[in-house]
C-alpha positions in Angstrom: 30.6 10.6 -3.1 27.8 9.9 -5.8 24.6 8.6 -4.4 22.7 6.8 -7.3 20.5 4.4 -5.1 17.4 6.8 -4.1 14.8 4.1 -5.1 16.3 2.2 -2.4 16.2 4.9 0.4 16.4 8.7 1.1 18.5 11.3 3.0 16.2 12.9 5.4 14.9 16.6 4.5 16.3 19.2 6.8 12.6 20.1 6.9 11.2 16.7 8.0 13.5 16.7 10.4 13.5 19.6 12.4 9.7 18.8 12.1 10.2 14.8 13.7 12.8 16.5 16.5 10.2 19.5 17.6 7.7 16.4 17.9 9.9 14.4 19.8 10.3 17.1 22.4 7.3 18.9 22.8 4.6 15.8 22.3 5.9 12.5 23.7 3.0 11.5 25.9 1.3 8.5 24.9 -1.8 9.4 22.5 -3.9 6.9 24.3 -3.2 8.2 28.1 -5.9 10.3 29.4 -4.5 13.0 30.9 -3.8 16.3 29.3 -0.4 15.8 27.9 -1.9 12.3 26.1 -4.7 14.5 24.8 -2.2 16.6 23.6 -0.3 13.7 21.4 -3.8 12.8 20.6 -4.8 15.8 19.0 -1.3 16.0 17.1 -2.1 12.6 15.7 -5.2 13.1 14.9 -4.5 16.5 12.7 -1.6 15.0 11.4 -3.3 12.1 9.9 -6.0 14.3 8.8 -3.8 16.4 6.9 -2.2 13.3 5.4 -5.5 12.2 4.0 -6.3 15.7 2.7 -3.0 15.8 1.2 -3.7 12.6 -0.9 -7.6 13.7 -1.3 -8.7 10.7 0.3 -12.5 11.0 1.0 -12.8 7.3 2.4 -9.9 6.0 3.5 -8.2 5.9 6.7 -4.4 5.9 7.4 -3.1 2.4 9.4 0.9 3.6 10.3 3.2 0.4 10.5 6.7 0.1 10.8 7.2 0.0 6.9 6.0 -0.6 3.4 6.8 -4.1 3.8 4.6 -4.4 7.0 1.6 -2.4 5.8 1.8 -4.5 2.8 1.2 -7.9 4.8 -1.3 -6.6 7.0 -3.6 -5.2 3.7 -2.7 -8.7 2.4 -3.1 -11.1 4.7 -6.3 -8.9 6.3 -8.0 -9.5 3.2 -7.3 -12.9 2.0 -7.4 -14.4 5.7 -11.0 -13.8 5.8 -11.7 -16.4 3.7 -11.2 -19.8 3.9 -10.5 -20.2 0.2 -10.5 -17.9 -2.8 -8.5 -16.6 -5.7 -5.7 -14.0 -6.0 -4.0 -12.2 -8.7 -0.9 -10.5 -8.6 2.1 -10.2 -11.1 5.6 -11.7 -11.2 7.3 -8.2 -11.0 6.3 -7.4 -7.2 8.2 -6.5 -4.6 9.2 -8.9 -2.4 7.0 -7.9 0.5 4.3 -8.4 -1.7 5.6 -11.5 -3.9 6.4 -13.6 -0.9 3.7 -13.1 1.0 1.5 -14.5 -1.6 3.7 -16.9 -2.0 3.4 -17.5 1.6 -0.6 -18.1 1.1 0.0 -20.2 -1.9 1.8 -22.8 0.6 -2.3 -22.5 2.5 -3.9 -23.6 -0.8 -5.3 -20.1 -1.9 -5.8 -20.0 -5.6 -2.9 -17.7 -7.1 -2.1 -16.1 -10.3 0.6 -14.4 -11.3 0.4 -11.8 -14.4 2.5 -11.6 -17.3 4.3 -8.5 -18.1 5.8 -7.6 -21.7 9.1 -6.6 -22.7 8.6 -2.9 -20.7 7.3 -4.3 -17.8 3.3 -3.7 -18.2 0.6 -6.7 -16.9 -1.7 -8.1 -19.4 -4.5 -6.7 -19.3 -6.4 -9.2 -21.5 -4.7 -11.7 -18.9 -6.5 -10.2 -16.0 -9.9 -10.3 -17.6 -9.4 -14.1 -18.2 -8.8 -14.6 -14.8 -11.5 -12.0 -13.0 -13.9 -14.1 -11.7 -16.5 -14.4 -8.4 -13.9 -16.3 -6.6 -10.7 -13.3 -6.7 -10.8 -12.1 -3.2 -7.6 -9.7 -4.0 -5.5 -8.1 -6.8 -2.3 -7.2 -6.0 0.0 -4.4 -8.6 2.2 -2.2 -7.9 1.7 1.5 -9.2 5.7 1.3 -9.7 7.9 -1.2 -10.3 11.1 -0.9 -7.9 13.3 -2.8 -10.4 13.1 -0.6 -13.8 10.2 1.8 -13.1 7.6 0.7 -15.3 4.4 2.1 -14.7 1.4 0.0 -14.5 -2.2 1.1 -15.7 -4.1 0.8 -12.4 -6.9 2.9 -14.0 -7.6 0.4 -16.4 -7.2 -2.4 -13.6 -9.8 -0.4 -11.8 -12.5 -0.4 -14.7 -11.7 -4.0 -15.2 -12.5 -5.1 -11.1 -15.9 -3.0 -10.8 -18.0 -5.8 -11.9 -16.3 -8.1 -9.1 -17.7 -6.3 -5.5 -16.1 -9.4 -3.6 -12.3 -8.5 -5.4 -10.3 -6.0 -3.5 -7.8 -3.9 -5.3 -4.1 -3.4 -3.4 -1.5 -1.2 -4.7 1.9 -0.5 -4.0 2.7 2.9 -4.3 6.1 3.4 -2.4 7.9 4.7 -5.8 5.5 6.7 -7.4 4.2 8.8 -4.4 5.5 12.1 -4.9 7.6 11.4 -8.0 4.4 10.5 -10.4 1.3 12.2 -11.1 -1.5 9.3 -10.9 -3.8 8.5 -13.5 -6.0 7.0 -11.3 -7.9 8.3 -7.9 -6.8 6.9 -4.8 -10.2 7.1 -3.7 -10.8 4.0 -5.9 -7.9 1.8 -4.8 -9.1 -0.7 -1.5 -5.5 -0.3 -0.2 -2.8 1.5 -0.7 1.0 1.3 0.6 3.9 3.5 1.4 6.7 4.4 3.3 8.1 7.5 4.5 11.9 6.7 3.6 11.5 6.8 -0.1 10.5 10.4 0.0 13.2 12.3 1.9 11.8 11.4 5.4 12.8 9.0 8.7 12.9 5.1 8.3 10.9 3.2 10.6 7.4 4.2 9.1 5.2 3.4 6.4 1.1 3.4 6.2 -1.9 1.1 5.2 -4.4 3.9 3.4 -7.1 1.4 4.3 -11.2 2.0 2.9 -13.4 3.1 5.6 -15.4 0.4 4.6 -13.1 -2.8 4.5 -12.9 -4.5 7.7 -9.6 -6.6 7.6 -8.9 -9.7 9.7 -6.3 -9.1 12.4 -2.7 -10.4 12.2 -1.8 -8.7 15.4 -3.1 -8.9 18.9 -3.3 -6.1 21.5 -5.0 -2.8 22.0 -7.7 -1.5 19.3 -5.9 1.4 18.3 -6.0 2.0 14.7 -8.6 -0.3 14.1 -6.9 -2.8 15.8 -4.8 -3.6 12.3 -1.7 -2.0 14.3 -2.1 -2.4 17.7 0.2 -0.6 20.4 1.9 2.9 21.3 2.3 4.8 17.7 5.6 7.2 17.4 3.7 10.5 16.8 6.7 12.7 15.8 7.2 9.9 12.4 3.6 10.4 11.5 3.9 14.1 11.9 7.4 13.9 9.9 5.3 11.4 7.6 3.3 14.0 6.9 5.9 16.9 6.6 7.1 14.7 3.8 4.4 13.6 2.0 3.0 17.7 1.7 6.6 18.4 0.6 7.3 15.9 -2.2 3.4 16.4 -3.5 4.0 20.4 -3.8 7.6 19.9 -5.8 6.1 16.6 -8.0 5.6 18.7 -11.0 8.9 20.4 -10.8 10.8 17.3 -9.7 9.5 15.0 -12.1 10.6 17.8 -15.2 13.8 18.1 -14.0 14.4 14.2 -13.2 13.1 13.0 -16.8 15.9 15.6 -18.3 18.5 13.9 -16.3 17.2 10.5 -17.3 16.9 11.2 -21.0 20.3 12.7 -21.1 21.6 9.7 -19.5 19.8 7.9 -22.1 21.5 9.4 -24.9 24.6 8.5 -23.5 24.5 5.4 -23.7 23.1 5.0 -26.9 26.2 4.6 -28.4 27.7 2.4 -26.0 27.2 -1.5 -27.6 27.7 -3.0 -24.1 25.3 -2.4 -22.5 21.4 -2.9 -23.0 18.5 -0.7 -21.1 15.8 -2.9 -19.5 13.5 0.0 -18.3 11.8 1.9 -21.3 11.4 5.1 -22.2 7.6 5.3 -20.6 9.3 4.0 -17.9 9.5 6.2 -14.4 12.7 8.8 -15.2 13.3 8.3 -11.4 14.8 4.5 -12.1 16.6 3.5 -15.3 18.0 -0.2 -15.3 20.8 -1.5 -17.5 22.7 -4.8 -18.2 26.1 -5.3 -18.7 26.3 -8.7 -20.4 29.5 -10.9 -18.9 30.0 -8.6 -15.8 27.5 -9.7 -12.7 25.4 -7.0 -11.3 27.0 -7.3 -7.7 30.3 -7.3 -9.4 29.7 -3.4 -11.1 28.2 -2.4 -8.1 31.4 -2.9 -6.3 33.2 -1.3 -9.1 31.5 2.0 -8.6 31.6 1.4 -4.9 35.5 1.6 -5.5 35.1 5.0 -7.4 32.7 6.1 -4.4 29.8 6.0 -6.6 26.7 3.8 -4.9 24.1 2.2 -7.2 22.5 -1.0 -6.6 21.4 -4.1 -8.3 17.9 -4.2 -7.1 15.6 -4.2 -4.2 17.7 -3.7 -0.8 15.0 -6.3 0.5 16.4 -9.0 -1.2 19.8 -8.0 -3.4 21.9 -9.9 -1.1 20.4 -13.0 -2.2 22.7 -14.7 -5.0 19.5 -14.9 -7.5 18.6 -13.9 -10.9 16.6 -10.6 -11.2 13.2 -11.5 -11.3 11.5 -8.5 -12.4 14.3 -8.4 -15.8 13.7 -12.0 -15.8 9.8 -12.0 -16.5 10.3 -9.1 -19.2 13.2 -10.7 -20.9 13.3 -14.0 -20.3 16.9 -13.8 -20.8 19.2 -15.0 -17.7 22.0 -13.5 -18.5 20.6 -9.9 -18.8 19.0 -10.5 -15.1 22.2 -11.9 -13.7 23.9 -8.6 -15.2 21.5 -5.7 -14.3 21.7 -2.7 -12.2 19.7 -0.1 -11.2 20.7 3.2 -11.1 17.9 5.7 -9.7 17.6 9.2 -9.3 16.4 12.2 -7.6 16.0 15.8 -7.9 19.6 16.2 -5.8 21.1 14.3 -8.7 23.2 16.6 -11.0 24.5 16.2 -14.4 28.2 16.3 -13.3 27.1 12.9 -11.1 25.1 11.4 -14.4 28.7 11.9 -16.6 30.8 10.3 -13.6 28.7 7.4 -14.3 28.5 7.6 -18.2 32.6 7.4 -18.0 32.7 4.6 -15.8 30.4 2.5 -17.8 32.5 3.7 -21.1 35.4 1.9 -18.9 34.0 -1.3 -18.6 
């Protein structure tokens, strides 16, 4: 078996693991009882999500734990645009979906949106988004990067470009570059700030909201006033912990992961140079963890059922939505070509990935 699909999800680290069981069995009161053995679980949580924080060098943030990216990405969303009655956002048309629709979803209320242009490699406009800065734009919303071909987007620059604007808020998506790229930018500077643990080689079932101490975002849920009342009710304190396991683990290999990863990439690269079939739609600036391809005349869901045959499992997008019968929207606004998005695949890698696995795939391809 040839696993090719790690932007979609990840096997769960020995480490991490043993980690979320020894949780599980020696802390499983409730961190908000008031007895010893909640104190206990309170104290766990507490250090865990300390260390998290440290990890990331987060001075002035605190960490909101959800179910998943997709969850921690409404609740920064909606907590800041719900505040006001009207007001302007500005995302781009490359999101993931639990960003894009949930936009969309405040379009439909009559909130101002704009969506950015990308170019042929997937980067926003820049010039775009000063055009549309303004004292109105309550939130910008851009992924760090992209889940479809890896590009990577310049949130330093977006960062210089918002300081003028105190009432804009800056979200980012940062479920694949955490741990696989080192940031230009300081997370210190970013309002919110998005992950989840299953990307990087730890339990599904949690993500986090990195949330500025000073932001104070309208609830969507309603119950207790545990963490801040953004995420009400009883938290699973061995997944934080194993969160955190995770997050220390994949930060201390980055360097050495990335190196290896980008070999593997370019080599793939150079593969399929010479093959006339098929076209690259992530470029070479692109992250080396994702590299996605077209094969004109052959539908994506149709190839990935012809490696699924050879026991090799790639994927044709986002697993949020690539059971949906649609063109690729992320190749779509780069290209503006239909018939490359209705033919694209992602393949994506990871430091497990070998070279024997890359040439499997190189002779496959050759074959179609």
């Amino acid at each position: 078996m040839i696993y090719l699909d790690y932007a979609s999800t990840t096997p769960i680290r020995k480490e991490v693991m043993d980690t979320y069981i020894k949780t599980q069995n020696n802390f499983f009161a409730n961190t908000t009882s008031l007895h010893k053995l909640g104190q206990e679980s309170n104290f766990m949580f507490q250090k865990a999500k300390k260390d998290l924080l440290d990890s990331l060098h987060l001075e002035n943030h605190d960490a909101i734990f959800t179910a998943n990216a997709t969850e921690a990405n409404n609740l920064g969303i909606f907590g800041i645009v719900k505040k006001y009655s009207t007001g302007k956002i500005i995302t781009t048309r490359i999101e993931h979906p639990s960003v894009f629709e949930a936009i969309k979803e405040l379009e439909k209320l009559n909130y101002d949106v704009v969506y950015l242009d990308v170019d042929k490699n997937g980067i926003i406009d820049l010039d775009q988004l000063k055009i549309e800065m303004n004292n109105s734009v309550v939130l910008v919303s851009v992924m760090w990067v992209n889940n479809i071909v890896g590009s990577i987007q310049p949130i330093e620059k977006i960062i210089d470009i918002l300081k003028p604007y105190k009432k804009a808020k800056l979200h980012v998506d940062i479920v694949q570059g955490l741990g696989k790229i080192i940031p230009l930018f300081d997370f210190n500077n970013v309002d919110l700030l998005s992950f989840s643990t299953h990307k990087i080689y730890g339990p599904k079932g949690i993500g986090c909201l990195l949330c500025n101490n000073k932001l104070d975002l309208k609830k969507c849920l309603f119950g207790s006033n545990s963490q801040r009342g953004v995420k009400p009710g009883t938290i699973d304190l061995a997944l934080i912990v194993a969160t955190t396991k995770a997050v220390k683990i994949c930060l201390e290999e980055l360097e050495n992961n990335y190196k290896y990863v980008k070999e593997i990439n370019n080599y793939f690269r150079e593969q399929l140079i010479s093959n006339d079939k098929i076209t690259i739609n992530s470029s070479k600036d692109s992250s080396p963890y994702i590299i996605n391809i077209s094969v004109p005349s052959i539908y994506g869901e149709t190839i990935v059922h012809m490696f699924e045959e050879k026991d090799i499992y790639i994927s044709t997008g986002s697993a949020c939505s690539s059971k949906l019968r649609k063109i690729e929207r992320t190749i779509y606004a780069m290209t503006n070509n239909k018939e490359l998005a209705k033919t694209s695949v992602r393949i994506s890698f990871s430091h497990l990935t070998s070279i024997d696995e890359v040439n499997a795939v190189v002779l496959l391809l050759k074959s179609l």
